[in-house]
Structures are given as structure tokens and as C-alpha cells.
N, C-alpha and C positions, 0 to 999 in steps of 0.2 A: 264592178269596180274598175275604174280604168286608170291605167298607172301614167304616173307622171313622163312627161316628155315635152319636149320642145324641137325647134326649127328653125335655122336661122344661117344666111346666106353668107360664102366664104367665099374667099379669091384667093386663089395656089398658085406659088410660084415653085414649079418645078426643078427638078438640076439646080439648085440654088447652093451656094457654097456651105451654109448651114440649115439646121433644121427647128425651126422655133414660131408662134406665133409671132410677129411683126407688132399684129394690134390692129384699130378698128379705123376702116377706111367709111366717117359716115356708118351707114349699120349693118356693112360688111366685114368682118374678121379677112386679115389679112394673113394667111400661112403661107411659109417656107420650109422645102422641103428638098435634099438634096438626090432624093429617089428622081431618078428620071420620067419621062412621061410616055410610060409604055407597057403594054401587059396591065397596066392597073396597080403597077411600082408607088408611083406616087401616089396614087386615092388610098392604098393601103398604109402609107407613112401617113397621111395626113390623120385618120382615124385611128394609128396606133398615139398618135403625138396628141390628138384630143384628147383621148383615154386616158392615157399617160398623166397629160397637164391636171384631169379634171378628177382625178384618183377612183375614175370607172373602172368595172369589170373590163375583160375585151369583147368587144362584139357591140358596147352602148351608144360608141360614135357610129355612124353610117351614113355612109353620103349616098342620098334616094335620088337626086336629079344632077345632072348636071356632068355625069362620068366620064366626056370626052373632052370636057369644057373645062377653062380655068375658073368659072364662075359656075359654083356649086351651092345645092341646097345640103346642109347635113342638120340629121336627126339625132338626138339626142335623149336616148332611155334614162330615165332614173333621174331626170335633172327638170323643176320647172323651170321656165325663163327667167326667173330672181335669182334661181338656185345658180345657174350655169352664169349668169354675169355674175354675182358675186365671188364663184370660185376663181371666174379669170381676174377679177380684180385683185382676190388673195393671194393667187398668182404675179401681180404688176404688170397686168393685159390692160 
């Protein structure tokens, strides 16, 4: 049985003065994120603020590609791809 997930491409704006999803650049998600870009500061703010947003356990966001890069793939446990856009839209993403 293999459990739901999804994948889908995000662009992080580091050091930013706040910390929030922006919204969809085309069918990239745009995040903001005031953790700086170092240590893996910010890639761990962007997967607590998915979690966060999309009312996951921690640990169901995780960014698989992209770790040095402002252009990220993140993975998404627990959520199909209807499931995960409709929570950002319940959201006002």
C-alpha cells in the first residue's frame, strides 16, 4: 500500500523581512523566509512554515532537491496534489 504524497517546485526567498508563503509564481510556490541562507537555516524554516500552513505532523515537508539552491523540489507526506492545493487555497495561497 503506498501512502499519499506529492512534489512540487518552490522558490525561497531567504533573510526576507517576514516569513510566509507569497503564492504561486506559474507552478512554482513562492516562500519567504526570514531564516538566513546558511547551515540549512532557511531550508528548515521553509519545511517548518509548510507544515505549519498545511496542518502536518513535522518531518511531512522535506525539501529532496535543490538544498543550496533558491529553486527547490519539496516533498510532501500525507498530502495528494488536490489535497495540498486545496489546503493552500483554504489557506488564501
Amino acid at each position: 500500500m503506498s501512502a499519499k504524497s506529492c512534489k512540487f517546485p518552490i522558490k525561497v526567498v531567504p533573510g526576507s523581512s517576514r516569513t510566509d508563503i507569497a503564492g504561486w509564481l506559474g507552478d512554482t510556490l513562492k516562500v519567504r523566509v526570514s531564516a538566513p541562507p546558511e547551515r540549512g537555516k532557511a531550508n528548515a524554516a521553509v519545511e517548518a512554515l509548510l507544515n505549519e500552513t498545511l496542518g502536518l505532523a513535522r518531518g511531512s515537508a522535506k525539501i529532496v532537491s535543490g538544498s543550496t539552491s533558491q529553486r527547490k523540489m519539496v516533498q510532501i507526506r500525507g498530502l495528494s496534489e488536490s489535497e495540498f492545493r486545496q489546503k493552500l487555497a483554504d489557506a488564501g495561497i
